[in-house]
C-alpha positions in Angstrom: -1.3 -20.1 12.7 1.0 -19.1 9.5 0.3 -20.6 6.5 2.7 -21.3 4.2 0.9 -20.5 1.1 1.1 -16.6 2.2 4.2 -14.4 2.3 2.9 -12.0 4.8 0.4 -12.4 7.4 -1.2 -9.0 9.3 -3.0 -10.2 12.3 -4.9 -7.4 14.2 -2.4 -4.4 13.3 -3.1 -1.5 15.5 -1.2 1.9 15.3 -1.9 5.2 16.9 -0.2 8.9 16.4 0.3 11.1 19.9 -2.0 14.0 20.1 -3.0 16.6 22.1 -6.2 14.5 23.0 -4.2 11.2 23.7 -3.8 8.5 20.9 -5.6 8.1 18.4 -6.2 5.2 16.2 -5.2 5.5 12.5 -5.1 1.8 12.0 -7.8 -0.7 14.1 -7.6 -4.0 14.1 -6.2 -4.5 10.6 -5.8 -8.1 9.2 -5.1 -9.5 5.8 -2.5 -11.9 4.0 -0.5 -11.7 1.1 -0.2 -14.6 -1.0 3.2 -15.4 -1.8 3.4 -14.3 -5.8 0.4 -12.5 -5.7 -0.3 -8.5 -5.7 -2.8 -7.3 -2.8 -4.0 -4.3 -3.4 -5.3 -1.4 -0.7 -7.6 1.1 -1.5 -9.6 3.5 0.2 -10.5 7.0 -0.1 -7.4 9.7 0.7 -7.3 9.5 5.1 -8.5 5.6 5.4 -5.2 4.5 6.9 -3.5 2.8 4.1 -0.5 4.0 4.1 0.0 4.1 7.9 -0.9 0.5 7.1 2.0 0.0 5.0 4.4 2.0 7.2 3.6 0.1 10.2 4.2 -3.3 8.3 8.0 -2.0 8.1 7.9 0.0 11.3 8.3 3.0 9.5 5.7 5.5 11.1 6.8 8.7 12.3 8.7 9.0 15.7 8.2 9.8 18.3 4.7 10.7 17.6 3.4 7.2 15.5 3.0 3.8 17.8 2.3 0.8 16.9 -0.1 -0.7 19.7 -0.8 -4.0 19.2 -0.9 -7.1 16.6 1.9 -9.2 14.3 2.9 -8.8 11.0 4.5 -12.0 10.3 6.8 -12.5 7.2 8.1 -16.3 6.3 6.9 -16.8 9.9 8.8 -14.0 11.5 7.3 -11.3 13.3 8.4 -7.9 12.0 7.2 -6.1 15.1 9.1 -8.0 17.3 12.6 -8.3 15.6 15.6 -6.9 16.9 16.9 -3.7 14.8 19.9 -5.3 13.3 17.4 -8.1 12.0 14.8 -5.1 11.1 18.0 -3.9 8.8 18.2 -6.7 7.0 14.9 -7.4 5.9 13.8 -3.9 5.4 15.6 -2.9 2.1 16.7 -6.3 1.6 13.8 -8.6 1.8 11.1 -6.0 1.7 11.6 -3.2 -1.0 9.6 -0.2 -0.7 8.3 2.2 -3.7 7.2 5.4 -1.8 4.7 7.6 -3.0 7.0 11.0 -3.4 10.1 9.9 -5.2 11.5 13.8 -4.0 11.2 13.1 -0.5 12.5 10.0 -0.7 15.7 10.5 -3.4 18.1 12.3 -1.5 18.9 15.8 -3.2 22.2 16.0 -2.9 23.8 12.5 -3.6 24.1 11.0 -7.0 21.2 8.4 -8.4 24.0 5.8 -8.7 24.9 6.2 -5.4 22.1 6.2 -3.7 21.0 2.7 -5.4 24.9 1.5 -4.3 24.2 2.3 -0.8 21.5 -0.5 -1.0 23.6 -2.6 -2.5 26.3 -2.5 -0.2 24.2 -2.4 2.7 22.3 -5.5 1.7 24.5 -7.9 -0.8 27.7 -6.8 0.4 29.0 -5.6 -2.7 32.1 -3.2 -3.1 31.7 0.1 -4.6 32.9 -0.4 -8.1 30.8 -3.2 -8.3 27.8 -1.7 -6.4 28.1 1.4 -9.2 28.3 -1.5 -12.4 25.0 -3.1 -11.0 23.5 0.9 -10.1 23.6 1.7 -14.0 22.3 -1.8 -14.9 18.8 -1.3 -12.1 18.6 1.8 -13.8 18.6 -0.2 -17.4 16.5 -2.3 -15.5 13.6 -0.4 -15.2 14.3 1.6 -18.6 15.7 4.7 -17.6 17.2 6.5 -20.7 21.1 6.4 -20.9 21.7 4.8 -17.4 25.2 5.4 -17.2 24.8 9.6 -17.7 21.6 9.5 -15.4 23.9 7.4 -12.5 26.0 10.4 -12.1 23.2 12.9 -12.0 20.9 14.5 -9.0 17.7 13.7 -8.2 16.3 17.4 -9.4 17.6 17.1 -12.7 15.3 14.7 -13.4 11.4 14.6 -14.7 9.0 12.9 -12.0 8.6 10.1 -14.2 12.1 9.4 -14.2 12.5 10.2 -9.9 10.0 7.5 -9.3 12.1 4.4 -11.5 15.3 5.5 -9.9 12.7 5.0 -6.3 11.7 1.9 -8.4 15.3 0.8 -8.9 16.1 1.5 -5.3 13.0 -0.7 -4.2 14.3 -3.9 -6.3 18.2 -3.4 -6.4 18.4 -6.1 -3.7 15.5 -8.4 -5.5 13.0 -8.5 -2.6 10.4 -11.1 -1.6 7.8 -8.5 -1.4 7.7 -4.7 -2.8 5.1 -2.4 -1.1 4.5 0.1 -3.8 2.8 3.3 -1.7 0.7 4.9 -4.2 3.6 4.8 -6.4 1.8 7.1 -9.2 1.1 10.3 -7.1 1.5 13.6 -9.2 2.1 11.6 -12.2 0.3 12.6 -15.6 -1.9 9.4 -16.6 0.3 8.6 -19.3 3.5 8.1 -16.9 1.3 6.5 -14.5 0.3 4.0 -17.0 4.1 3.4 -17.9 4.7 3.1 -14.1 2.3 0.7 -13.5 3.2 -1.7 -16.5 6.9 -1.5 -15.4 6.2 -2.3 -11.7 3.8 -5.7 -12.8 6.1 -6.4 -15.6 9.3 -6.2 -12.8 7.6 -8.1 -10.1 6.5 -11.1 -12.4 10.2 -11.6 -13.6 11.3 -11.3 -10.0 8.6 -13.4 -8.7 7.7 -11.6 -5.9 5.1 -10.3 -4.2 3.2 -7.1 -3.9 1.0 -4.6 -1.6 0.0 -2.1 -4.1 -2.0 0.7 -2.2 -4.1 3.6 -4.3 -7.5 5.0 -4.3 -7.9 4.0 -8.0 -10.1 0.7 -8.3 -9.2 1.0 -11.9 -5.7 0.7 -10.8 -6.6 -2.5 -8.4 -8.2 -4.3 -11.4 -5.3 -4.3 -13.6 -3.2 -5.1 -11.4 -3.8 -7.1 -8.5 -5.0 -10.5 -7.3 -6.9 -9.2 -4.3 -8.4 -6.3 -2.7 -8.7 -5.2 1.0 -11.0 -1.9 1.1 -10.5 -0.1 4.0 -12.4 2.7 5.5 -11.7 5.1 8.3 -8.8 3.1 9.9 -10.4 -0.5 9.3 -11.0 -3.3 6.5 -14.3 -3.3 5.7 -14.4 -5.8 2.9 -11.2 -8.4 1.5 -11.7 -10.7 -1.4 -10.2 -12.3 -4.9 -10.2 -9.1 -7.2 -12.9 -11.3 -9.7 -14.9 -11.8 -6.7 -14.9 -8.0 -5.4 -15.9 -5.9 -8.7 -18.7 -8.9 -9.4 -20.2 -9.2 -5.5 -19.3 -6.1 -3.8 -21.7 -6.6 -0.2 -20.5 -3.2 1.4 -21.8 0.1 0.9 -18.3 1.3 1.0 -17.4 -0.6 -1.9 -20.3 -0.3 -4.2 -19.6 3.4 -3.6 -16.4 3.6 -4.8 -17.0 1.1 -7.5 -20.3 3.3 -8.6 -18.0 6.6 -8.1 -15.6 5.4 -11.3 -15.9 7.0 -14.6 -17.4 5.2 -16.8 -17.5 5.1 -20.6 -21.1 5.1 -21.2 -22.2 8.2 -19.3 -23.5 11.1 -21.6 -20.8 13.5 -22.0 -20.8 16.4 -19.6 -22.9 14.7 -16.8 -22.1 14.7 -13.1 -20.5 11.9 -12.1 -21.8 9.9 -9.2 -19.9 10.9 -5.6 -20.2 9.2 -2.1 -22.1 11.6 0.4 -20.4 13.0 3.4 -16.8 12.5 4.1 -14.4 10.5 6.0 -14.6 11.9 9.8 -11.6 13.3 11.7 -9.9 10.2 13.5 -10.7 12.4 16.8 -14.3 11.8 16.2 -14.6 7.7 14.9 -17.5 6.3 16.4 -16.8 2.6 18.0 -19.6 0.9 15.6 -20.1 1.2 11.6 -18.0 4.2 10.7 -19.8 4.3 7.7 -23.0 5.0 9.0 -21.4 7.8 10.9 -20.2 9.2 7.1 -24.0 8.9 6.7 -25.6 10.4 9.6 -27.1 7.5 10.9 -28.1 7.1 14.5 -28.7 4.2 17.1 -27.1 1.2 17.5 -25.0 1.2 14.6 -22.7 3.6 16.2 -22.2 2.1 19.2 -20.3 -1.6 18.6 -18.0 -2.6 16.0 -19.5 -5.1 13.6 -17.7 -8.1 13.3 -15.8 -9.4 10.2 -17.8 -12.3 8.2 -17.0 -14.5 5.6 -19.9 -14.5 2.7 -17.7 -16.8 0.3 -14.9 -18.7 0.6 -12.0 -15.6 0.8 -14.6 -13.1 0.8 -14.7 -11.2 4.3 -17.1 -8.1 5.0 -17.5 -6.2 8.3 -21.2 -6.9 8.9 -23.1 -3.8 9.6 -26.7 -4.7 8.9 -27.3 -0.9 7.0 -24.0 -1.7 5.1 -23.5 -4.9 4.4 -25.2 -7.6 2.0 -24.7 -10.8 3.4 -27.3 -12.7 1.5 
C-alpha cells in the first residue's frame, strides 16, 4: 500500500552485479520511504551499498553487468522499475534530480557549463535554446556561482571542484524536481567547501520544497541535515528511524559504532580515536544471517538466517540479531 504522506516508497529493492562467481547481491532486501519534504539520509561505511541503492532507485547501475532482481520503487504511486523508457526519461532529470558524487565524471569535458544545464532544460521543459542559455546563467546564479554569465561559457576543467559540483548542483535542480538524490555530493571536497555545499543544497531544497536522499558516511553530516536515517550495512538496512530518535536510542551495534567512531570535542588531544573492529566482508563472502557478527568473528546460529526487521518505537526499525540488537 502507498501512502500518500511519502514521496518515494522502496519496497524490498534487490540488485546484483555479474561476476565470475554468478551474481552477487550489492543491495538485499532494501526498504525505506521518503517523506514528501523531508531529507532521508543513508549512511554506512564506504562498500555498504548506498550508492548502488541510489542508482538502482533511477535504474542507473552499470550495464550490462548491474541487475536489478527484484522489489518496487514507487514514486507518487508509480513504479520506477517498471516504467517504459520514454516515461523513465521524463522523470529521471525532470522529476528526480540527481547530485553525483564526482562532478568530473559527471560534467562533460568538452561541452560548455551553460550548455550542458540547457540540454536539461530543453529536454525536460521544452525550452528553446536562447531561452534554455538565459535560465543556464540564472541556475548558475542560483546556486552562487561567481559571475554566471563568464562561467556559462567556460569548460568544466577550468573550474575549482567547489565550483564543478554547483554547476552538478545546478544541473540536478534546473528542472525543479520533486526529489534530489544527492550521492555523497561532498567527495574530495576540503571541509570548508563541503560545509558551503551542504548549506547550499538544504538551503535550495527548502525553497523548492522538495525532497531529499542524502547518502554519506558522515553522521555528522546526517544530523544537520536530514529528517531520517537508514543505516545500512553490507548490502542491507540494519536500523531506520526519525534522526532525534537515532543519535538518542541507537539499538544496533552497527550504529553505536559509527556513532562512538565520530570525533568528538572532549577527547584529550592526540588520543586514538575509537574504530569499529574488522571490516566490511567482500560481497562474495556475506553470510545469509547477521553480517555483523560475521565483521566480528562470531560463530553459530547467527550466521546462518537473516534476522528479521522489528519495529522498537513507532518509526524506529532494527534488524534483530540478538548479539546486535537492543530491543528492550
Amino acid at each position: 500500500m502507498t501512502s500518500d504522506r511519502n514521496l518515494l516508497e522502496v519496497h524490498h529493492l534487490t540488485a546484483a552485479f555479474e561476476s565470475e562467481v554468478g551474481l552477487l547481491r550489492a543491495v538485499d532486501d532494501v526498504s525505506f520511504c521518503v517523506p514528501r519534504g523531508q531529507c532521508v539520509g543513508i549512511v554506512g561505511e564506504s562498500g555498504c551499498g548506498k550508492s548502488v541503492t541510489a542508482m538502482s532507485l533511477v535504474r542507473l547501475l552499470p550495464r550490462p553487468s548491474g541487475h536489478i532482481l527484484g522489489g518496487r520503487v514507487l514514486f507518487n504511486g508509480e513504479d520506477i522499475l517498471k516504467m517504459k523508457s520514454r516515461r523513465l526519461n521524463e522523470v529521471r532529470g525532470g522529476k528526480i534530480g540527481v547530485i553525483f558524487q564526482d562532478p568530473m565524471s559527471a560534467l562533460n569535458p568538452v561541452h560548455r557549463i551553460g550548455d550542458q544545464i540547457a540540454e536539461s532544460l530543453m529536454l525536460h521543459r521544452g525550452m528553446n535554446r536562447e531561452n534554455a542559455w538565459l535560465e543556464a546563467v540564472n541556475m548558475l546564479h542560483f546556486v552562487r556561482l561567481p559571475d554566471p554569465e563568464a562561467r556559462a561559457r567556460e569548460f568544466p576543467g577550468s573550474l575549482s571542484g567547489g565550483m564543478r559540483q554547483r554547476v552538478v548542483i545546478a544541473i540536478a535542480l534546473a528542472c525543479r524536481p520533486e526529489l534530489i538524490i544527492a550521492d555523497e555530493p561532498t567527495t574530495a571536497l576540503d571541509v570548508t567547501v563541503q560545509q558551503q555545499i551542504l548549506s547550499l543544497i538544504r538551503e535550495l531544497r527548502e525553497k523548492m520544497g522538495s525532497s531529499a536522499i542524502l547518502i554519506t558516511h558522515d553522521l555528522g553530516v546526517i544530523a544537520q541535515n536530514c529528517d531520517r536515517v537508514v543505516v545500512m550495512y553490507a548490502g542491507r538496512v540494519v536500523e531506520s528511524a526519525g534522526v532525534k530518535e537515532l543519535f538518542a536510542n541507537p539499538r544496533h551495534a552497527y550504529t553505536r559504532a559509527l556513532l562512538s567512531s565520530m570525533p568528538r570535542l572532549e577527547y584529550p588531544r592526540k588520543s586514538q580515536l575509537p574504530t569499529i573492529p574488522g571490516q566490511v566482508a567482500p560481497i562474495r563472502h556475506y553470510v545469509e544471517g547477521c553480517r555483523f557478527c560475521q565483521r566480528l568473528e562470531r560463530t553459530g546460529p547467527c550466521l546462518l538466517q537473516r534476522p528479521p526487521l522489528v519495529e522498537v518505537a513507532p518509526d524506529h526499525l532494527v534488524e534483530a540479531c540478538p548479539h546486535c540488537s537492543s530491543l528492550i
